[in-house]
N, CA, C and O atoms as a Tinker XYZ file with bonds, in Angstrom:
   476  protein
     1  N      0.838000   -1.204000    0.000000    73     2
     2  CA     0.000000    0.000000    0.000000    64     1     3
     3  C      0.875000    1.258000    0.000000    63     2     4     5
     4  O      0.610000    2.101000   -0.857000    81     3
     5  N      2.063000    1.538000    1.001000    73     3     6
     6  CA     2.768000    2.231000    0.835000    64     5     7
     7  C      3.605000    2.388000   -0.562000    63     6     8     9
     8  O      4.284000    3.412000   -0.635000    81     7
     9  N      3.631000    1.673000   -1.458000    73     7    10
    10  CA     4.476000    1.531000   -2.108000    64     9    11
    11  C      4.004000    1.981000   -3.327000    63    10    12    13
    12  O      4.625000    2.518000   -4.244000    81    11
    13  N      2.427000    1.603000   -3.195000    73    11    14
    14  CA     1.292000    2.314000   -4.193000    64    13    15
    15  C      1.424000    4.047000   -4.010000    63    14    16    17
    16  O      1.630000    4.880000   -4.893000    81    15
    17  N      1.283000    4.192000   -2.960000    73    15    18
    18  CA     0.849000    5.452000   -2.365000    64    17    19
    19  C      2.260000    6.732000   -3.250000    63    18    20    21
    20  O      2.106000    7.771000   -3.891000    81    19
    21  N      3.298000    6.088000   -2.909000    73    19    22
    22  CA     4.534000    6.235000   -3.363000    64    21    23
    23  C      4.428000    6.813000   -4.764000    63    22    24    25
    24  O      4.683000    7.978000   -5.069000    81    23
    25  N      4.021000    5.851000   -5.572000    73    23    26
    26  CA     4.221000    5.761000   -7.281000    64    25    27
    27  C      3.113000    6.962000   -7.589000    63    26    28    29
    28  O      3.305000    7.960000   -8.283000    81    27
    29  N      2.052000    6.637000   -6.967000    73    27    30
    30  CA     1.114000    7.937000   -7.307000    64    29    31
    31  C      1.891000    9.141000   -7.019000    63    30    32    33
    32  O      1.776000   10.042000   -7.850000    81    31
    33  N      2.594000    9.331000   -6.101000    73    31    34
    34  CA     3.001000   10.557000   -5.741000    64    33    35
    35  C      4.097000   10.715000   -6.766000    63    34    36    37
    36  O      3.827000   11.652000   -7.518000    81    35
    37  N      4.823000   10.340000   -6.951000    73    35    38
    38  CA     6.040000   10.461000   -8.270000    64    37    39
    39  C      5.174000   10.497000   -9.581000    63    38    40    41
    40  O      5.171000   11.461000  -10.347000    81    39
    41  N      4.303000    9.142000   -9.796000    73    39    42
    42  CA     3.764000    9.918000  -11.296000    64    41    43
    43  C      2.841000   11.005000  -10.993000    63    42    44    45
    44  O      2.677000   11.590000  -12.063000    81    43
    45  N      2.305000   11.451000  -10.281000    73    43    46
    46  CA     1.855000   12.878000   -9.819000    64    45    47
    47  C      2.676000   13.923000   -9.954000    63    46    48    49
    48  O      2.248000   14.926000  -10.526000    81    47
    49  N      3.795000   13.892000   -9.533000    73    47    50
    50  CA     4.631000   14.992000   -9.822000    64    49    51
    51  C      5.445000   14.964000  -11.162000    63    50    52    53
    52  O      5.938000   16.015000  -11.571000    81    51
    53  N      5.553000   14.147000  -11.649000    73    51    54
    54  CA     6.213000   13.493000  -13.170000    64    53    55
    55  C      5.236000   14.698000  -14.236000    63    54    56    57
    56  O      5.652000   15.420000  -15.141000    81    55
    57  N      4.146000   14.574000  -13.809000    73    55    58
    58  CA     2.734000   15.115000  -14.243000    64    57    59
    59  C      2.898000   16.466000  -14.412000    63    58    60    61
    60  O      3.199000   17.305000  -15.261000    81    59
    61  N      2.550000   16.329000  -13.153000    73    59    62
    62  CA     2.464000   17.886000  -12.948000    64    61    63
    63  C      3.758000   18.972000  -13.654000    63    62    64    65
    64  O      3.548000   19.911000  -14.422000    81    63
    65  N      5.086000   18.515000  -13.134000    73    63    66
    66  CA     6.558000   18.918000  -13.459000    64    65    67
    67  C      6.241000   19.163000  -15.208000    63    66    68    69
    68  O      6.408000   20.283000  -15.689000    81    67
    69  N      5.832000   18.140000  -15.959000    73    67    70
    70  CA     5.694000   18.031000  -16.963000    64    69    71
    71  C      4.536000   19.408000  -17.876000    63    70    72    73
    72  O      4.459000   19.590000  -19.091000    81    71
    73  N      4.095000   19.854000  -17.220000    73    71    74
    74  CA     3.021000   20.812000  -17.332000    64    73    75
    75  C      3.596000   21.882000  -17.214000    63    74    76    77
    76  O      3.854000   22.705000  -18.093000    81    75
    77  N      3.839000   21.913000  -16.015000    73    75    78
    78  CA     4.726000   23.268000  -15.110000    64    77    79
    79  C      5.839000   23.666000  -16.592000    63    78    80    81
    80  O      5.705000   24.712000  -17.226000    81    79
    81  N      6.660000   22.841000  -16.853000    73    79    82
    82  CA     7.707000   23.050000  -17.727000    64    81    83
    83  C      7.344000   23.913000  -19.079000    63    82    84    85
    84  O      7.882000   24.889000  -19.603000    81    83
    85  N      5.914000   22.930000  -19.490000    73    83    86
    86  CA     5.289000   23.448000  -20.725000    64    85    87
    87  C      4.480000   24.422000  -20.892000    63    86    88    89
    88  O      4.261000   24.953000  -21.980000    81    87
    89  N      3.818000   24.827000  -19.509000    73    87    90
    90  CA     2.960000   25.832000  -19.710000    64    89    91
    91  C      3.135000   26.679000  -18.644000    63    90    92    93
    92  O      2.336000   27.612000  -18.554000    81    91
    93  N      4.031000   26.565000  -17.783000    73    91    94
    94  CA     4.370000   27.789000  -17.051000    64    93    95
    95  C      3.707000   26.911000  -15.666000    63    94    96    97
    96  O      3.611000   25.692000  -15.529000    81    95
    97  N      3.394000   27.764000  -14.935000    73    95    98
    98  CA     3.263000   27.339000  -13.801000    64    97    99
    99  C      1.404000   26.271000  -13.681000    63    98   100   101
   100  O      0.866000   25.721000  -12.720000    81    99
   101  N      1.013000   26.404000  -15.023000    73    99   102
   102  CA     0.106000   25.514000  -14.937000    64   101   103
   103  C      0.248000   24.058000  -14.498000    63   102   104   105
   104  O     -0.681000   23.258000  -14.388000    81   103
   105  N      1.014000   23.922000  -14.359000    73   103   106
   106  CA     1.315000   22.168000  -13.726000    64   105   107
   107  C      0.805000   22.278000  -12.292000    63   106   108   109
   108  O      0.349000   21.243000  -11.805000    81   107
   109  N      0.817000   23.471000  -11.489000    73   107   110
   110  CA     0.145000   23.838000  -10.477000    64   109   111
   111  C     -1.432000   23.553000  -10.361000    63   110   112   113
   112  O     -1.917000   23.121000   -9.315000    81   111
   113  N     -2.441000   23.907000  -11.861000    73   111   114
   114  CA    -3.670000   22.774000  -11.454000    64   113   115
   115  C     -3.908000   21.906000  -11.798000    63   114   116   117
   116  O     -5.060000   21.486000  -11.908000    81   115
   117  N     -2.813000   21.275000  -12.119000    73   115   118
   118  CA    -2.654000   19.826000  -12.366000    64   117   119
   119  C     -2.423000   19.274000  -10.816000    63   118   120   121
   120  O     -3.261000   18.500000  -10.352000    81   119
   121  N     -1.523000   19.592000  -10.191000    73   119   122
   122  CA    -1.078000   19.494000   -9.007000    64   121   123
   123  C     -2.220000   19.124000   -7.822000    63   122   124   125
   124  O     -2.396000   18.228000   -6.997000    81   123
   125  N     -2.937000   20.464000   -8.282000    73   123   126
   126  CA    -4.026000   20.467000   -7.084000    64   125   127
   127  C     -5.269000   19.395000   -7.484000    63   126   128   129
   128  O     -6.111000   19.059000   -6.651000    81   127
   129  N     -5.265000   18.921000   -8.841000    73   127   130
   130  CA    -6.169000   17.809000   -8.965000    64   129   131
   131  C     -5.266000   16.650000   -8.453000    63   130   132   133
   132  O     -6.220000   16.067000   -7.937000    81   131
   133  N     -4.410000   15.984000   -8.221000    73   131   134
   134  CA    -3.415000   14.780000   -7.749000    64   133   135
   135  C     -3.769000   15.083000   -6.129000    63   134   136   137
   136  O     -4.319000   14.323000   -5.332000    81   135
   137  N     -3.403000   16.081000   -5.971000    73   135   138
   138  CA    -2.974000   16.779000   -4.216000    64   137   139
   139  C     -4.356000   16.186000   -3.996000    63   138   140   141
   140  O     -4.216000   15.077000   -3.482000    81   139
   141  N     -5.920000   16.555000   -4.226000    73   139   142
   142  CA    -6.765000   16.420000   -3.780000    64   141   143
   143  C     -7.145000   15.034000   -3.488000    63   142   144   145
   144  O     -7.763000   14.568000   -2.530000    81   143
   145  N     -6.614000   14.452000   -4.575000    73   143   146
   146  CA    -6.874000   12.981000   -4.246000    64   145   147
   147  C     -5.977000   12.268000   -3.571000    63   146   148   149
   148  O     -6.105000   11.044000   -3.605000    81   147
   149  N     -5.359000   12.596000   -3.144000    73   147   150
   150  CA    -4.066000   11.926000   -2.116000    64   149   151
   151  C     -3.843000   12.648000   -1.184000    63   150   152   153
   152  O     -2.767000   12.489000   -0.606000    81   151
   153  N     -4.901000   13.835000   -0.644000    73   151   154
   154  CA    -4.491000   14.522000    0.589000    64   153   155
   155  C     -5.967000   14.164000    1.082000    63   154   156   157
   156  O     -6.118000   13.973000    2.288000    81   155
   157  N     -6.705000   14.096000    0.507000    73   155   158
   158  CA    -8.443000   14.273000    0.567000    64   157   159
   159  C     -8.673000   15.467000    1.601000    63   158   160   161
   160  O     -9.012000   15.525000    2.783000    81   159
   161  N     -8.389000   16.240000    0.779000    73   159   162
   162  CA    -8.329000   17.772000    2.163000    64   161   163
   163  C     -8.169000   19.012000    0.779000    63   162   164   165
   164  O     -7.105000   19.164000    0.179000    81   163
   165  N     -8.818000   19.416000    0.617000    73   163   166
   166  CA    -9.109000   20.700000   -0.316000    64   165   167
   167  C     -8.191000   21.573000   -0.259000    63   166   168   169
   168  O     -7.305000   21.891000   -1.051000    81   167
   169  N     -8.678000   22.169000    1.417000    73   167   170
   170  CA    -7.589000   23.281000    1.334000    64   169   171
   171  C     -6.117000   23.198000    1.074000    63   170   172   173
   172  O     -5.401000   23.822000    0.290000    81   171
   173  N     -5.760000   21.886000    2.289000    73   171   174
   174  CA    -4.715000   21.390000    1.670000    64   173   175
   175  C     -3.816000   20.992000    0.398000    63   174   176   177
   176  O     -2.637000   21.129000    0.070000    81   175
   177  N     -4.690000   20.571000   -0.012000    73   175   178
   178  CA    -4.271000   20.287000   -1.415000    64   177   179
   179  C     -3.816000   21.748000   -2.534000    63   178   180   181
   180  O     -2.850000   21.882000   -3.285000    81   179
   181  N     -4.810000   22.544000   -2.272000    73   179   182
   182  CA    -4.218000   23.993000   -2.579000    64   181   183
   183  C     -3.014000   24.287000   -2.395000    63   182   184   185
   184  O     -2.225000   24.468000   -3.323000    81   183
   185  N     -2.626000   24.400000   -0.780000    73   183   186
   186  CA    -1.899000   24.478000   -0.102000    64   185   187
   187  C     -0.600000   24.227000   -0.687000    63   186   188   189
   188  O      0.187000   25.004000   -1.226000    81   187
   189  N     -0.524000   22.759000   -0.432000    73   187   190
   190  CA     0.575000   22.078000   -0.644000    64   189   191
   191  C      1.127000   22.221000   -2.242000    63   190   192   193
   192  O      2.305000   22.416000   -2.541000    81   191
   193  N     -0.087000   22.067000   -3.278000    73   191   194
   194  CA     0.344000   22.571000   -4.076000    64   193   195
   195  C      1.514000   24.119000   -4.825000    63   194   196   197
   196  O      2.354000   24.275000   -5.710000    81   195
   197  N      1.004000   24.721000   -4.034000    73   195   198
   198  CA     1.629000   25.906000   -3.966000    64   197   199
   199  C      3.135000   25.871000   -3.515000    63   198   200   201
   200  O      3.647000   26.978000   -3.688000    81   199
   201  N      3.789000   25.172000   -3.120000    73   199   202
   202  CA     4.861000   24.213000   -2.644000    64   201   203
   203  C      5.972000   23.743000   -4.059000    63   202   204   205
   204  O      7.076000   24.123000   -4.447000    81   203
   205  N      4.727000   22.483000   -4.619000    73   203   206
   206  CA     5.255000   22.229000   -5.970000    64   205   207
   207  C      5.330000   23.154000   -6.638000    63   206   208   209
   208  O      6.345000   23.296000   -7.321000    81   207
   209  N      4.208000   24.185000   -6.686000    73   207   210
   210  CA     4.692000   25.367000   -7.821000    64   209   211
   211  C      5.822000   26.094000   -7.614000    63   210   212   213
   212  O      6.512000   26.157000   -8.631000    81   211
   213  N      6.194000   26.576000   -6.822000    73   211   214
   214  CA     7.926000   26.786000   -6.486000    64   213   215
   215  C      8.679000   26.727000   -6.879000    63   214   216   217
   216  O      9.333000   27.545000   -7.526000    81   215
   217  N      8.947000   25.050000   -6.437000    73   215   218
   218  CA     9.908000   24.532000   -6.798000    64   217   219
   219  C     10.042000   24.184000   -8.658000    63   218   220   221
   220  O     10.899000   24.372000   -9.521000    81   219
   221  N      8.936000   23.707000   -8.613000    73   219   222
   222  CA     8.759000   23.411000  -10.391000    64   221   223
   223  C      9.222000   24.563000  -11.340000    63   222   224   225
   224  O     10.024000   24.537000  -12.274000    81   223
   225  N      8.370000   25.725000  -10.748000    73   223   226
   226  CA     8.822000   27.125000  -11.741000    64   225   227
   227  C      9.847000   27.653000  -10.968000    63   226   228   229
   228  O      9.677000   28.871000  -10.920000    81   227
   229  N     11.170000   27.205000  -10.124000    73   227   230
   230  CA    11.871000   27.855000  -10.175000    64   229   231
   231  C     13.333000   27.316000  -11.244000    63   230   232   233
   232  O     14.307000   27.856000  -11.769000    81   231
   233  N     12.643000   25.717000  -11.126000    73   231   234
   234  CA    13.497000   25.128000  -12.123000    64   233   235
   235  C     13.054000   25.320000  -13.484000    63   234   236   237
   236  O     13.881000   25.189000  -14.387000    81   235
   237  N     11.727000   25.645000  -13.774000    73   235   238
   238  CA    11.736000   26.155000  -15.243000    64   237   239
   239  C     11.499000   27.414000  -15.697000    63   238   240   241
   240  O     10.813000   27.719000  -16.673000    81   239
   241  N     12.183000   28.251000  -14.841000    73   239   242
   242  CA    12.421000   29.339000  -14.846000    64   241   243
   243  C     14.376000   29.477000  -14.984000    63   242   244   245
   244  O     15.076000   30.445000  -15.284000    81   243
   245  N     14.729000   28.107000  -14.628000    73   243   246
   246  CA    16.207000   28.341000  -15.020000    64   245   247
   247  C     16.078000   28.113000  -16.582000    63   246   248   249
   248  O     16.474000   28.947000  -17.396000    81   247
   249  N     15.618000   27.169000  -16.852000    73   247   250
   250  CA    15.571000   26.913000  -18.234000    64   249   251
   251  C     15.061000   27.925000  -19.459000    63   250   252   253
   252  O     15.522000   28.422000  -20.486000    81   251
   253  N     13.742000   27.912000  -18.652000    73   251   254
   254  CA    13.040000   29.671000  -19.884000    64   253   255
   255  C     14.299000   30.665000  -20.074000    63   254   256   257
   256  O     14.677000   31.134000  -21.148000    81   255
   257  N     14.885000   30.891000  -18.762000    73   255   258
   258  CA    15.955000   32.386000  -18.879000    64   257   259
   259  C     17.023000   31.771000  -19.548000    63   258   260   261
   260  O     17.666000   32.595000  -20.199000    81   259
   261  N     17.609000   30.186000  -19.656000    73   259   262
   262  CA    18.174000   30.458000  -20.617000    64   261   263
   263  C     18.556000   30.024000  -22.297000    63   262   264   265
   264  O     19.506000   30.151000  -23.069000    81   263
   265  N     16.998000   29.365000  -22.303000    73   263   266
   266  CA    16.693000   29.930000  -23.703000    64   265   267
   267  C     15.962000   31.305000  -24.154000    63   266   268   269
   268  O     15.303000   31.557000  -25.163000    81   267
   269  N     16.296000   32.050000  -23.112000    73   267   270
   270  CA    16.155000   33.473000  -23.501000    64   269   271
   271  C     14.526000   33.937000  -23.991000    63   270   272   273
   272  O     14.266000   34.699000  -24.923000    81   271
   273  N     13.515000   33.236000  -23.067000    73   271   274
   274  CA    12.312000   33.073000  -22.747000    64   273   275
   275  C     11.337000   34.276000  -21.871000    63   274   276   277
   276  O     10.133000   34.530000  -21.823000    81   275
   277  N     12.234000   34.681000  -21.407000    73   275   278
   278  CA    11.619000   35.532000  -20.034000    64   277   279
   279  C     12.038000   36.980000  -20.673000    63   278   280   281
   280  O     13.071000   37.284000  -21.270000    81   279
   281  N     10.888000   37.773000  -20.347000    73   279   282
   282  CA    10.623000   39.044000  -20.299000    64   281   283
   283  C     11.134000   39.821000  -18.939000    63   282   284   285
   284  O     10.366000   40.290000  -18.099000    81   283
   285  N     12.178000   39.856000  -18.892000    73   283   286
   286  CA    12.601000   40.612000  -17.239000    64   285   287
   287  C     12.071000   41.683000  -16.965000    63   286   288   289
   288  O     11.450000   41.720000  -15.902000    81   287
   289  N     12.129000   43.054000  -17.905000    73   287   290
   290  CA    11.021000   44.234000  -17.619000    64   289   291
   291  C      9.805000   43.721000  -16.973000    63   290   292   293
   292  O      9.652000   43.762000  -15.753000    81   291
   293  N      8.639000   43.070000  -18.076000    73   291   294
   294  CA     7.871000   43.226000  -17.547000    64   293   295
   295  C      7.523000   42.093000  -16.247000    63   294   296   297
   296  O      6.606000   42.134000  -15.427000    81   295
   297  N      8.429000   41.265000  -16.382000    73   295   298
   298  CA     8.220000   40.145000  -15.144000    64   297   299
   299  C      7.825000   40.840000  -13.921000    63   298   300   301
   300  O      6.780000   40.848000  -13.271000    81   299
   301  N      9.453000   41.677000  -13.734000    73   299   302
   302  CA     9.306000   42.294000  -12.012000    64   301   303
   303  C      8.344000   43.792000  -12.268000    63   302   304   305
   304  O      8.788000   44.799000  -11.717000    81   303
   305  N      7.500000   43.882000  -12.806000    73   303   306
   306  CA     6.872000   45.009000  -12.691000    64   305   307
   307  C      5.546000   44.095000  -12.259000    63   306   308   309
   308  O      4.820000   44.568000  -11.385000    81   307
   309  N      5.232000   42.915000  -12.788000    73   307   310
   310  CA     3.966000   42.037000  -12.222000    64   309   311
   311  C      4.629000   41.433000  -10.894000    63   310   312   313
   312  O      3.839000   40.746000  -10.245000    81   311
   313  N      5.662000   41.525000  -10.462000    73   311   314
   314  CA     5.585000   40.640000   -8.713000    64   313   315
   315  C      4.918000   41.386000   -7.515000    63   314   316   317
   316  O      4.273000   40.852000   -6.613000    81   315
   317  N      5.243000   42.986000   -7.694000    73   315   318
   318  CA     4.131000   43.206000   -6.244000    64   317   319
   319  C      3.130000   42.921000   -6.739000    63   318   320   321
   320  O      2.825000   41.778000   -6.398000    81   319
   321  N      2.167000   43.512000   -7.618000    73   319   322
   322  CA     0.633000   42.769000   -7.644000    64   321   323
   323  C      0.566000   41.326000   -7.464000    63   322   324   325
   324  O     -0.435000   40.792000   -6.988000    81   323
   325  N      1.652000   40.643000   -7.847000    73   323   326
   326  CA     1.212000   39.346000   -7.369000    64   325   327
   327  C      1.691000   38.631000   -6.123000    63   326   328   329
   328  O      1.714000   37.412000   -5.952000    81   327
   329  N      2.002000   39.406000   -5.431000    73   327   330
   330  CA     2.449000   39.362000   -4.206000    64   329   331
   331  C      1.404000   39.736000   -3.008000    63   330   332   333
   332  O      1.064000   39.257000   -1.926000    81   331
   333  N      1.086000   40.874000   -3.826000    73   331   334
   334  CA    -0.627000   41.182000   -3.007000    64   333   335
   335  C     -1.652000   40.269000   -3.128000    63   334   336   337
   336  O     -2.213000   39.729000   -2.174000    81   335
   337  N     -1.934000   40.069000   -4.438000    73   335   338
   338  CA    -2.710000   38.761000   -4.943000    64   337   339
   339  C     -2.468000   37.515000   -3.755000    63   338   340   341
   340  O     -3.183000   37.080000   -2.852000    81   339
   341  N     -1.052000   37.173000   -4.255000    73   339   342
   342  CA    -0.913000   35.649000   -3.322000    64   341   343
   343  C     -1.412000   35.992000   -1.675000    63   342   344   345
   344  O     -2.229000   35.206000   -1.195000    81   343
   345  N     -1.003000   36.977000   -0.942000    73   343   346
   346  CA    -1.539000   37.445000    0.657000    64   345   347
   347  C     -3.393000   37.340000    0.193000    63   346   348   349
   348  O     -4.177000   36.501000    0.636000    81   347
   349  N     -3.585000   38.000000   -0.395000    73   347   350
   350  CA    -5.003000   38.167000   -0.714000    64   349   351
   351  C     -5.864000   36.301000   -0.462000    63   350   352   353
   352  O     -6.587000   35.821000    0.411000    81   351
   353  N     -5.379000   35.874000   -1.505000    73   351   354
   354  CA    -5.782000   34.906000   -1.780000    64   353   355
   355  C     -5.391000   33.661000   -0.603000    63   354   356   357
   356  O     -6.097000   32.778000   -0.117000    81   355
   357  N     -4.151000   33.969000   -0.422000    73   355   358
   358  CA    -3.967000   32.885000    1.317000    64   357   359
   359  C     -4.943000   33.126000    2.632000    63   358   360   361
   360  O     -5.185000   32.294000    3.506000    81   359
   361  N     -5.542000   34.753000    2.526000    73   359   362
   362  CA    -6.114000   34.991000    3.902000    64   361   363
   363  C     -8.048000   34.386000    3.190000    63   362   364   365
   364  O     -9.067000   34.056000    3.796000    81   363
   365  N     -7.805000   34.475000    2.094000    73   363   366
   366  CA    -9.294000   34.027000    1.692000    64   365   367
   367  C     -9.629000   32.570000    2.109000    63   366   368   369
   368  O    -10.640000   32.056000    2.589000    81   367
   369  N     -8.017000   31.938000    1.633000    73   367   370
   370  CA    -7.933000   30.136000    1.606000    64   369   371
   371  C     -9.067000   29.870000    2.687000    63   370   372   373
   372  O    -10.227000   29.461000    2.634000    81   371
   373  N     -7.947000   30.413000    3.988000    73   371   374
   374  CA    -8.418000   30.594000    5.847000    64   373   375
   375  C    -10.025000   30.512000    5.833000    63   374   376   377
   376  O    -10.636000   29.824000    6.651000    81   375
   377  N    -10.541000   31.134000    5.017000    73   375   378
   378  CA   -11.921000   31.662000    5.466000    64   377   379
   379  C    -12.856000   30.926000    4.599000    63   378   380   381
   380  O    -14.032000   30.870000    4.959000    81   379
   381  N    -12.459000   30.299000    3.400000    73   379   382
   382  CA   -13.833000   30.037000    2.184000    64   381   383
   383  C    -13.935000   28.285000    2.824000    63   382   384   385
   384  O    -13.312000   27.542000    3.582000    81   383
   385  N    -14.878000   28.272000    2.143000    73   383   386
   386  CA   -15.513000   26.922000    2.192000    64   385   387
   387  C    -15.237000   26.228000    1.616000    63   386   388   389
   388  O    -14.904000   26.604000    0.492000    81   387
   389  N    -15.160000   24.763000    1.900000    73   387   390
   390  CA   -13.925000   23.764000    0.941000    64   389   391
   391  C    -15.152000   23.593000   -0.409000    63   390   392   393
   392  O    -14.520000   23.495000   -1.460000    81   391
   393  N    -16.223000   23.550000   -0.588000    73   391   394
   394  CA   -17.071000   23.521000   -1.098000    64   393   395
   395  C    -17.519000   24.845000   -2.172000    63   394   396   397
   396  O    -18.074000   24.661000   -3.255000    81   395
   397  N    -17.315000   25.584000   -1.866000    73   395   398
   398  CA   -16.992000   26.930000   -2.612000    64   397   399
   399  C    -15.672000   27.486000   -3.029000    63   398   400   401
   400  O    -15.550000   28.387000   -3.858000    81   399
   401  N    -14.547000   26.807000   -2.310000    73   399   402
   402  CA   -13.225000   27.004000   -2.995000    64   401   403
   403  C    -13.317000   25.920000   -4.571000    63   402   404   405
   404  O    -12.705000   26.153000   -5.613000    81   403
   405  N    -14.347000   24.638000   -4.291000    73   403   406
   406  CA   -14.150000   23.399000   -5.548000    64   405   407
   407  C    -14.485000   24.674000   -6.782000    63   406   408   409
   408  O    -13.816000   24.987000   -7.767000    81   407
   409  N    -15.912000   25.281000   -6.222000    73   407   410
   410  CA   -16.463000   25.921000   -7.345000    64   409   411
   411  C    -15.746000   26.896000   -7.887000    63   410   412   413
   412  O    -15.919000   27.095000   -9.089000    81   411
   413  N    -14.670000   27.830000   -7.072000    73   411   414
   414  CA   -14.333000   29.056000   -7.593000    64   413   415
   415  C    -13.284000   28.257000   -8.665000    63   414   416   417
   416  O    -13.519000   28.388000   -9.866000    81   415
   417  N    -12.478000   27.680000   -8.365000    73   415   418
   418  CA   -11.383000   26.476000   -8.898000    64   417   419
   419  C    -11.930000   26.263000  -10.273000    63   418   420   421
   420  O    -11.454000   26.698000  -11.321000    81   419
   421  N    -13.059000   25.487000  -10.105000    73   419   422
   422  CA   -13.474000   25.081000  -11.679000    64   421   423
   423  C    -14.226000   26.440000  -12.292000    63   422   424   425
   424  O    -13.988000   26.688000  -13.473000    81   423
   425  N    -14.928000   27.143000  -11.719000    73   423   426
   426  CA   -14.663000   28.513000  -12.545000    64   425   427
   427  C    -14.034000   29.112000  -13.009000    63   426   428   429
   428  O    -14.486000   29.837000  -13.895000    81   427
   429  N    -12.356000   29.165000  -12.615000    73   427   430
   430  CA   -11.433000   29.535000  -13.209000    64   429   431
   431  C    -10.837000   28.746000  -13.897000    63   430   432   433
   432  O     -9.963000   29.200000  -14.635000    81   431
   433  N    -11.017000   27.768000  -13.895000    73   431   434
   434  CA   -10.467000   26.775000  -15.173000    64   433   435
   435  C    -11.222000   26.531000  -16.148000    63   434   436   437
   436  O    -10.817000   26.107000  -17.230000    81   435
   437  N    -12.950000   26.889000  -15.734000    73   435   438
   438  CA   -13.649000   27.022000  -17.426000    64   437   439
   439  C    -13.354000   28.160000  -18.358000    63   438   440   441
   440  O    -13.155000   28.106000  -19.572000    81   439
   441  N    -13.367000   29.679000  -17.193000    73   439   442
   442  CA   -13.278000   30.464000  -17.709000    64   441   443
   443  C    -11.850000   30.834000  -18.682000    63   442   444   445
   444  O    -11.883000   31.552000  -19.682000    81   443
   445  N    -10.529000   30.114000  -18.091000    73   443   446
   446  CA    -9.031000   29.758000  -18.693000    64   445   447
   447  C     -9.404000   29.390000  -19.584000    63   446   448   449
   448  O     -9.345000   30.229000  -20.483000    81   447
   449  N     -9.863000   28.354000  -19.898000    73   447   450
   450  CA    -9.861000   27.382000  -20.984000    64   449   451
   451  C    -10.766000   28.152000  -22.062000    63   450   452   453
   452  O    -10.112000   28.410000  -23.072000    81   451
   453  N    -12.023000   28.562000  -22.111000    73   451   454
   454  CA   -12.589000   29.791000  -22.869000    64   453   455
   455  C    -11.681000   30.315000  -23.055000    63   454   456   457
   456  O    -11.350000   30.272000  -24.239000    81   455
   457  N    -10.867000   30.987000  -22.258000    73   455   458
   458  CA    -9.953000   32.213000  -23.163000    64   457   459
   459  C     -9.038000   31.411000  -23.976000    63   458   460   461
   460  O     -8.889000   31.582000  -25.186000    81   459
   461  N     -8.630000   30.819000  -23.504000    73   459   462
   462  CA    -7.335000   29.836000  -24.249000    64   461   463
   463  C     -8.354000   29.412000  -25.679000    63   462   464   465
   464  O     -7.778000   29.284000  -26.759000    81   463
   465  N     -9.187000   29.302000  -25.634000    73   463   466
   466  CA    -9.298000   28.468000  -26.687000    64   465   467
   467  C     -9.967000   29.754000  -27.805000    63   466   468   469
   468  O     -9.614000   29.842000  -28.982000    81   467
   469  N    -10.690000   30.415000  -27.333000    73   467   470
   470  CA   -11.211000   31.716000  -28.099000    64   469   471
   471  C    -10.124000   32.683000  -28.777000    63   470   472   473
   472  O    -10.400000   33.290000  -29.812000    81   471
   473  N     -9.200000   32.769000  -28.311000    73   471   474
   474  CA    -8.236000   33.723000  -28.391000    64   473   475
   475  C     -6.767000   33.151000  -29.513000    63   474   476
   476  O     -5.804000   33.895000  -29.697000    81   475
């Protein structure tokens, strides 16, 4: 059982890593669909996810910069807003409902995917 538990978690992150690489830090809701099912804890799974995203985009963030990928101007002109964002969104985690965090989640991934695909 442990050993199961194990392999999910490596091809989970195999996964996810694999995403993260290709689409930026999207391997992150990839993440949080694996996390959920192997944490069975919502918030958590958010959570922890946020962890893998890190680490994932800090290693493909070595790689983007040096195939000469990254926009440095405008990068650090988006980190305080998203710095506010991330506080914003951690003190919300605290407070929403694991049940209304599912919904906001797949709202933003219909509404992603609309744009992605319209655009």
């Amino acid at each position: 059982m442990k050993d199961r538990k194990m392999l999910k978690m490596a091809g989970s992150g195999i996964i996810s890593g694999f995403f993260n690489g290709l689409f930026g830090s999207g391997g992150g809701v990839v993440a949080v669909m694996f996390l959920r099912n192997i944490l069975n804890d919502e918030k958590k799974a958010h959570a922890s996810a946020t962890l893998m995203i890190l680490v994932m985009s800090s290693v493909s963030h070595v790689f983007y910069a040096l195939y000469g990928h990254v926009d440095w101007q405008t990068g650090f002109k988006l980190i305080p807003g998203g710095i506010t964002g991330a506080i914003l969104g951690t003190v919300l985690l605290k407070n929403i409902k694991n049940t209304n965090l599912k919904r906001l989640f797949g709202l933003v991934l219909v509404i992603s995917g609309a744009v992605m695909l319209l655009r």
